[in-house]
BAFI-3210 file (N, C-alpha, C; in Angstrom, 3 decimals, decimal comma, padded with zeros to 6 digits):
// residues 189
n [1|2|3|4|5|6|7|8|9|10|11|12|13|14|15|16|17|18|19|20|21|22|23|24|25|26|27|28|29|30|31|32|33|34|35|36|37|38|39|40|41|42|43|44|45|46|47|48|49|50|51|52|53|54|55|56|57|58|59|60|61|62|63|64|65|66|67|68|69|70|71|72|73|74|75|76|77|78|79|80|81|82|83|84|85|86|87|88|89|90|91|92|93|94|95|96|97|98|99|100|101|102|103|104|105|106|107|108|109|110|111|112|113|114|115|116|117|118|119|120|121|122|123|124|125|126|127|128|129|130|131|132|133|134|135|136|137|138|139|140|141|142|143|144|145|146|147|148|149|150|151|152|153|154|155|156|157|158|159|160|161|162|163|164|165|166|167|168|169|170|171|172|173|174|175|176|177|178|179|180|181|182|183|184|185|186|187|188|189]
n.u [000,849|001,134|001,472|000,528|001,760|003,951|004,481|007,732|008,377|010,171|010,283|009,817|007,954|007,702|005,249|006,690|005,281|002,908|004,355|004,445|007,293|009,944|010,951|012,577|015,214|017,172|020,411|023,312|026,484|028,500|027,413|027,150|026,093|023,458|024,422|022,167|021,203|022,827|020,400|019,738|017,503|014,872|014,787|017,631|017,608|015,264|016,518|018,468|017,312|016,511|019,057|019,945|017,340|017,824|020,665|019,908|018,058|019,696|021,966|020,439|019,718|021,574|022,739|020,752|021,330|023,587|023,105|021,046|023,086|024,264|022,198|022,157|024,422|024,852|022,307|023,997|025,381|028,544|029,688|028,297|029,677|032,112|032,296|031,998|033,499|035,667|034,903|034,936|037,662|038,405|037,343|039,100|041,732|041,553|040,475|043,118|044,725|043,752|044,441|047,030|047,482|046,444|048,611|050,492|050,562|051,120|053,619|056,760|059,914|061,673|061,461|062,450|064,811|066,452|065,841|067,414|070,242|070,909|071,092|073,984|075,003|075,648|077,447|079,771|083,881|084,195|081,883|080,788|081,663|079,949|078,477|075,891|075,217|072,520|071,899|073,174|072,194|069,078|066,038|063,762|060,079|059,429|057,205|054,741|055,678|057,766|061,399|064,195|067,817|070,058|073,165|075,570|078,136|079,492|082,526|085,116|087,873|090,271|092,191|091,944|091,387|089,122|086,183|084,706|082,042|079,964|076,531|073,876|070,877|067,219|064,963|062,115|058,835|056,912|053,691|051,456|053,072|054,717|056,677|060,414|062,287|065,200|065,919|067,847|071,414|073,900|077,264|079,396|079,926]
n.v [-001,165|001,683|005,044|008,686|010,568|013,516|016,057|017,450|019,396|017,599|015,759|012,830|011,659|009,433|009,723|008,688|007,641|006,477|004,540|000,416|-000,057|-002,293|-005,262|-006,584|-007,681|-010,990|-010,412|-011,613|-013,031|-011,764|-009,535|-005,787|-004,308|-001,697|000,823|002,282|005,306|007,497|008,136|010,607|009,707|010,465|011,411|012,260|014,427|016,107|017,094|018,217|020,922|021,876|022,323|024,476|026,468|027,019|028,635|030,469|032,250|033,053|034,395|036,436|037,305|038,405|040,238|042,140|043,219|044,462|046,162|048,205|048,588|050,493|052,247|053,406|054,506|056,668|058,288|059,899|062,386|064,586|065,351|064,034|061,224|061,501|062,118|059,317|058,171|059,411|058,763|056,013|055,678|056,541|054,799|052,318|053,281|053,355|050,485|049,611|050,874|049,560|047,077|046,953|047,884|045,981|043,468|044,817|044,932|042,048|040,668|040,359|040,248|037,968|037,392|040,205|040,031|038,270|039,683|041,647|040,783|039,634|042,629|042,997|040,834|041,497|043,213|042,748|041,637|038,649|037,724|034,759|033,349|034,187|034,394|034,482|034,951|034,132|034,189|036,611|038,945|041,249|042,221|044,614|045,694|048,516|050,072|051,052|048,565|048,775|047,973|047,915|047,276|045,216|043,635|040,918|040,135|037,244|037,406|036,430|038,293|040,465|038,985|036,383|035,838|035,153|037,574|039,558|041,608|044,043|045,607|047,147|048,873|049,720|048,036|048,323|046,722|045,845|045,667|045,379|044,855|042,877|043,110|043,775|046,885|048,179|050,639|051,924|051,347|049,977|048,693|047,991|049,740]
n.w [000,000|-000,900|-000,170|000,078|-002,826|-003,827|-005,454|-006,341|-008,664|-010,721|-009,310|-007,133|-004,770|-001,689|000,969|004,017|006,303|005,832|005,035|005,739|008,189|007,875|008,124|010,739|010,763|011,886|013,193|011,518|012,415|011,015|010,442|010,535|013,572|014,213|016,702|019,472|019,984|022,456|025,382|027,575|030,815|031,827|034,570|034,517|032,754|033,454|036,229|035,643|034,146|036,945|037,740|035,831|036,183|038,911|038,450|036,176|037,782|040,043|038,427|037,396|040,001|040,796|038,565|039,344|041,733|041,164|039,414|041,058|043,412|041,590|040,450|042,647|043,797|041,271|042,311|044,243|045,322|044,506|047,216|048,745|047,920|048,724|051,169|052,189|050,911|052,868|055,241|054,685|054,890|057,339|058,990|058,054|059,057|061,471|061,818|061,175|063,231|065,791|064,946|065,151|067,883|069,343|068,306|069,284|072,193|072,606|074,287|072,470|072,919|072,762|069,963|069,028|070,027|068,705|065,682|066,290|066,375|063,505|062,694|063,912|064,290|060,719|060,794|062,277|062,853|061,968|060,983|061,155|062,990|065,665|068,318|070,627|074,059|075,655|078,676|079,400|077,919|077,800|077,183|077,018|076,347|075,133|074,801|072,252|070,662|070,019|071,122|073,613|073,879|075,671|075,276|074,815|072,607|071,693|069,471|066,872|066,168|064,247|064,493|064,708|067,529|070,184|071,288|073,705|072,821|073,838|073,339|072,153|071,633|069,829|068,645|066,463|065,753|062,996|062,950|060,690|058,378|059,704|059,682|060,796|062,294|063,003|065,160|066,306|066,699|068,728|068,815|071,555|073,074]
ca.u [000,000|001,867|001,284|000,141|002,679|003,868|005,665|008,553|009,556|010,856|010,761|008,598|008,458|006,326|005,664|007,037|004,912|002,171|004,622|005,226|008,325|010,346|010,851|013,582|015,747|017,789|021,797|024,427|027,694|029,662|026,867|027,548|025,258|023,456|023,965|021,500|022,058|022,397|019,570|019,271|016,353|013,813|015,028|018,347|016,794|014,447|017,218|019,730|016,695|016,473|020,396|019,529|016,552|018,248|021,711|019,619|017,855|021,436|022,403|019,082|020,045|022,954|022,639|019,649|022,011|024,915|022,183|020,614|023,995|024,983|021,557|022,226|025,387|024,291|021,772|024,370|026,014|029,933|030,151|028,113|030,228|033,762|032,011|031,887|035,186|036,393|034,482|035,257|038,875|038,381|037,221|040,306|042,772|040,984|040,777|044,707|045,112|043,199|044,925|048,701|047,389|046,335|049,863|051,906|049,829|052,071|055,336|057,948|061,261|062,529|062,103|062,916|066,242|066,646|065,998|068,428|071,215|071,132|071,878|074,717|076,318|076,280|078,704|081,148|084,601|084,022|079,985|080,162|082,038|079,652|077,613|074,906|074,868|071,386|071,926|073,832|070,962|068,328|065,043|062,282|059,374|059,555|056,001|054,022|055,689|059,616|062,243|065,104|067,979|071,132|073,254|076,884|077,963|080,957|083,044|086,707|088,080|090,634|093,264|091,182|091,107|087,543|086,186|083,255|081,886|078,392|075,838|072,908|069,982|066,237|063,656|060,497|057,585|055,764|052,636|050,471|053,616|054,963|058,434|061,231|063,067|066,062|065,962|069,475|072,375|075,639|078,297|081,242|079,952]
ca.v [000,000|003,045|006,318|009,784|011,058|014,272|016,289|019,006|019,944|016,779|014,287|012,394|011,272|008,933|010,054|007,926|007,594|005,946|003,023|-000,525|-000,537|-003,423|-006,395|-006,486|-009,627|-011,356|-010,597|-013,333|-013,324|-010,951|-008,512|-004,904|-003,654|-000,149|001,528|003,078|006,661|006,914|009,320|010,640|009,226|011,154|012,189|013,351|015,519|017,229|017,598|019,297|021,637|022,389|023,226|025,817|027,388|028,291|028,753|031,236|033,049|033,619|035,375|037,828|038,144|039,014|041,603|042,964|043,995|045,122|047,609|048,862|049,700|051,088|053,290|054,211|055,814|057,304|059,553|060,986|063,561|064,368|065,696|062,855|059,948|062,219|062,319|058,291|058,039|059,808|057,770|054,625|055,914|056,449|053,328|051,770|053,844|052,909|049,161|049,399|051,421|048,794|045,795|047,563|047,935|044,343|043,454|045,337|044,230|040,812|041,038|040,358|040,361|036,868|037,958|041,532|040,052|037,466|040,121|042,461|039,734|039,738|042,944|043,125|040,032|042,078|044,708|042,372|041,567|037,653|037,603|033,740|032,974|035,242|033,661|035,851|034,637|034,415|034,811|038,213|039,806|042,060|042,921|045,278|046,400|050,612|050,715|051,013|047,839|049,530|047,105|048,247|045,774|045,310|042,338|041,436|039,066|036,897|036,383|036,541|040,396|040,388|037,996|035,454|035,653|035,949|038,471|039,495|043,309|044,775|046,156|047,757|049,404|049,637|048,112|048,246|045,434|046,726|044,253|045,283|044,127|041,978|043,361|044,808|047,803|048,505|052,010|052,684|050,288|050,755|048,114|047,651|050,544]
ca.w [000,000|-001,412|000,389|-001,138|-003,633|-004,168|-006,575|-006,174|-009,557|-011,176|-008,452|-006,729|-002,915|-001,036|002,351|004,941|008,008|005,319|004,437|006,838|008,383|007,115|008,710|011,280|010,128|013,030|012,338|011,566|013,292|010,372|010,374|011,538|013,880|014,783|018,040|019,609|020,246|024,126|025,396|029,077|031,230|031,935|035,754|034,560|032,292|034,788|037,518|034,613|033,788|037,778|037,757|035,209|036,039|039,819|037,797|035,684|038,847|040,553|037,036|037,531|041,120|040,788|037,557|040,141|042,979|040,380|039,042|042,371|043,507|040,601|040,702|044,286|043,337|040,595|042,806|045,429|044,558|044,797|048,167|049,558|047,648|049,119|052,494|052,250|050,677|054,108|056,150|054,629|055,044|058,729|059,513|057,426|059,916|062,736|061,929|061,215|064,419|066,557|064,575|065,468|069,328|069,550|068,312|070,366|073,513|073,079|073,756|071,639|073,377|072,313|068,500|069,042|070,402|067,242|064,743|066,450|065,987|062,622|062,461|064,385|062,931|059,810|061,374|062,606|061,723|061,768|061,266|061,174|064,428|066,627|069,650|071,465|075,324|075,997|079,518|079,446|077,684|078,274|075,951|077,319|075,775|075,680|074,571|070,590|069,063|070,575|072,386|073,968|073,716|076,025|075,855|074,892|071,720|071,315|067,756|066,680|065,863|062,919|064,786|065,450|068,854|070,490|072,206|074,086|072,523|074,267|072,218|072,831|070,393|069,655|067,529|066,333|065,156|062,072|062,442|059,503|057,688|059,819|059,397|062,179|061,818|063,827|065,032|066,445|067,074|069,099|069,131|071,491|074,015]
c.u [000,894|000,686|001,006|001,384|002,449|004,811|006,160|009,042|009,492|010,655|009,753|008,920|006,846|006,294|005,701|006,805|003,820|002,847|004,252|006,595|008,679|010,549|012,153|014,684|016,483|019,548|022,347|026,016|028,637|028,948|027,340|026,248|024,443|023,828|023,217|021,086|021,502|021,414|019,342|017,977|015,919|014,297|016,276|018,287|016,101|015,454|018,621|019,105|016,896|017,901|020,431|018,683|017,466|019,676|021,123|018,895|019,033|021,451|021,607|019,269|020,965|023,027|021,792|020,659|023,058|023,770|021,249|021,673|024,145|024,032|021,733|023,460|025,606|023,767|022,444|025,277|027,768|030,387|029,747|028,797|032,095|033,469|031,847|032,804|035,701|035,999|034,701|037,049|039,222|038,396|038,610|041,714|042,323|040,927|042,382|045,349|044,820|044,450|046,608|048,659|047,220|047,576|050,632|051,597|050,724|053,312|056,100|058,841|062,257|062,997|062,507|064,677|067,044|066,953|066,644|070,007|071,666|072,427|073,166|075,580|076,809|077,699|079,907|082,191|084,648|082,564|079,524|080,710|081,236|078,344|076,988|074,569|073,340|071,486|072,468|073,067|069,798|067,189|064,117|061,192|059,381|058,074|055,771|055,274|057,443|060,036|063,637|066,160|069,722|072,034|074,941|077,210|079,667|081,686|084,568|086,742|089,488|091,964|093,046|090,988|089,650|087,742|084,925|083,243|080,055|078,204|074,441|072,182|068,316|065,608|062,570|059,823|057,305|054,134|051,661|051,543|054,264|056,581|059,055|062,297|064,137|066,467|067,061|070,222|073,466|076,598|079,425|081,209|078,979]
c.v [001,227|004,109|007,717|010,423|012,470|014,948|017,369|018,992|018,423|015,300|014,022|011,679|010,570|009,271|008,764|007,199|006,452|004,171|001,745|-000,282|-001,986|-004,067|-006,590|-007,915|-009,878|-011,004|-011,719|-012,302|-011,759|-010,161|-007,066|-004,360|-002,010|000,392|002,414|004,374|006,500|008,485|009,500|010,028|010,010|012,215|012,839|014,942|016,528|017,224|018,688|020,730|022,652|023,021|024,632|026,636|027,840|029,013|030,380|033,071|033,586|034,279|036,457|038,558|039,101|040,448|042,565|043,983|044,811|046,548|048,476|049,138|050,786|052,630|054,475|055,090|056,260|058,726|060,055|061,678|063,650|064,699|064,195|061,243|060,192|062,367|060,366|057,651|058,244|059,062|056,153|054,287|055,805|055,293|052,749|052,230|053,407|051,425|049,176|050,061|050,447|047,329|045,811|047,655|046,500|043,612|043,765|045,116|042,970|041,307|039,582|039,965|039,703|037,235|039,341|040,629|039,527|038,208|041,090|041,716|039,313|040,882|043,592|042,346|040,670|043,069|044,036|041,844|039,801|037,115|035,586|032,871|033,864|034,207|035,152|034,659|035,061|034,967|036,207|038,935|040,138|042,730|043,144|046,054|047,849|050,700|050,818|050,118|048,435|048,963|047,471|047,293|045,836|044,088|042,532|039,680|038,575|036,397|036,820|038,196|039,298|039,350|036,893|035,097|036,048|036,787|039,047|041,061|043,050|045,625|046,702|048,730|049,055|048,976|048,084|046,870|046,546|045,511|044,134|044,187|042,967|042,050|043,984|045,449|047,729|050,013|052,662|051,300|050,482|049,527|048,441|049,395|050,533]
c.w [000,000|-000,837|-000,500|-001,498|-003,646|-004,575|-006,197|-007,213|-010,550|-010,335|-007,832|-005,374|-002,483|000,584|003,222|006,028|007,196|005,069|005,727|007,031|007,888|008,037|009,131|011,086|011,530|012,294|012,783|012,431|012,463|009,908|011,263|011,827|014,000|015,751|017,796|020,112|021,853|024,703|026,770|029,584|031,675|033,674|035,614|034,095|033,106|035,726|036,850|034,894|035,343|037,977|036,620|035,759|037,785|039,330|037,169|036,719|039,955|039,891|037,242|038,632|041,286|039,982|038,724|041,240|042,534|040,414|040,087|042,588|042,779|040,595|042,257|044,071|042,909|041,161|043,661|044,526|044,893|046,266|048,964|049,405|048,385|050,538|053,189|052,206|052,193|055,081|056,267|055,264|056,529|059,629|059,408|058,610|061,018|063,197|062,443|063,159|065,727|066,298|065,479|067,348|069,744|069,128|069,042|071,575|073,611|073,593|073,316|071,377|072,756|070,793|068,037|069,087|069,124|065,624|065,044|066,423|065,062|061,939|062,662|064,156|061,504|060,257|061,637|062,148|060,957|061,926|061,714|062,450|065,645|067,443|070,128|072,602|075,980|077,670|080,036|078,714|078,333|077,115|076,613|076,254|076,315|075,073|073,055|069,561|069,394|071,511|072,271|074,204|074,389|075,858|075,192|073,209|071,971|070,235|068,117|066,178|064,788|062,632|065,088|067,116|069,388|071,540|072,491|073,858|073,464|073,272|072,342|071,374|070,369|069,136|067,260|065,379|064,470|061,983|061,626|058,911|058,002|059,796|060,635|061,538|062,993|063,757|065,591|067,202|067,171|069,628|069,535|072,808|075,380]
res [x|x|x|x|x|x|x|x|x|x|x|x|x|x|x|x|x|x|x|x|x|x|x|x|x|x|x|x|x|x|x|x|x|x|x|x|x|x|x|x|x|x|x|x|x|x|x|x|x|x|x|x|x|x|x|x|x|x|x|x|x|x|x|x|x|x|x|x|x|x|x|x|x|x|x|x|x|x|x|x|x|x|x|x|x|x|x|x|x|x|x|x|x|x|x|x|x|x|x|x|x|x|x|x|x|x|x|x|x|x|x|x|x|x|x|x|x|x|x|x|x|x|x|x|x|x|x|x|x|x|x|x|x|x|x|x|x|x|x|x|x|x|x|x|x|x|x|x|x|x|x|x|x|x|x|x|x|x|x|x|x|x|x|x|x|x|x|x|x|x|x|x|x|x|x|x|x|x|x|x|x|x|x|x|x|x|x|x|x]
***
């Protein structure tokens, strides 16, 4: 039973849905088969769709709050966005000022003394023979993050013979950065 024909031009076509399918044969051994294209099941599908649609409502949220800011600072004017600026600024000094007090509230001493040892080995004439007698030292905190530092080192001088110099000097903690300065240093008096 042939299906309704119809013509484009030149050619002629039977539509498809009208015919039988053909008759599925069984295959032999040195037949090649089809695969059958692999198609999600029905629940991955709907749980994809749900990773989109909140995927897509994030995206809206998000643009939403960009563009409300964006309007909000739009309507102030320059004094009031330079009066915010200063205030935000304030805060910012004030954190740092708090952060630098809560720091210097520890003390120190041990690595005040450590990073004043450095540089006092630099200075000397045999930097790699030099001992620092923990017990003959002295490190006080002087107050904002400032340790005062007495003590006495022992290396070789230019004959190799050792010899015990005193030394004495300041330094400071920087604890935003985390760094120590050495603010005056007097070897050998």
């Amino acid at each position: 039973m042939a299906g309704p024909e119809t013509s484009f031009g030149k050619r002629t076509r039977t539509d498809a849905f009208s015919r039988p399918f053909p008759a599925i044969s069984e295959t032999q051994p040195g037949d090649t088969v089809r695969k059958k294209k692999h198609s999600w099941p029905d629940d991955k599908k709907k749980s994809w769709s749900v990773v989109r649609t909140i995927c897509g409502v994030g995206y809206v949220g998000v643009i939403t709050v960009i563009a409300i800011g964006l309007i909000d600072r739009m309507n102030k004017t320059p004094e009031q966005l330079s009066e915010i600026a200063r205030s935000d600024a304030a805060r910012v000094v004030a954190q740092a000022a708090q952060a630098r007090k809560t720091a210097c509230a520890k003390d120190n001493s041990g690595m005040a003394f450590v990073m004043a040892q450095s540089e006092v080995t630099k200075r000397l004439a045999s930097p790699s023979s030099a001992t620092y007698p923990v017990l003959e030292s002295r490190t006080q905190p002087i107050g904002d993050c400032l340790y005062r530092i007495k003590a006495v080192v022992d290396s070789q001088n230019g004959f190799g013979a050792m010899i015990r110099t005193p030394w004495s000097g300041t330094i400071e903690f920087h604890p935003l950065e985390g760094t120590w300065q050495v603010k005056s240093l007097s070897i050998g008096s």
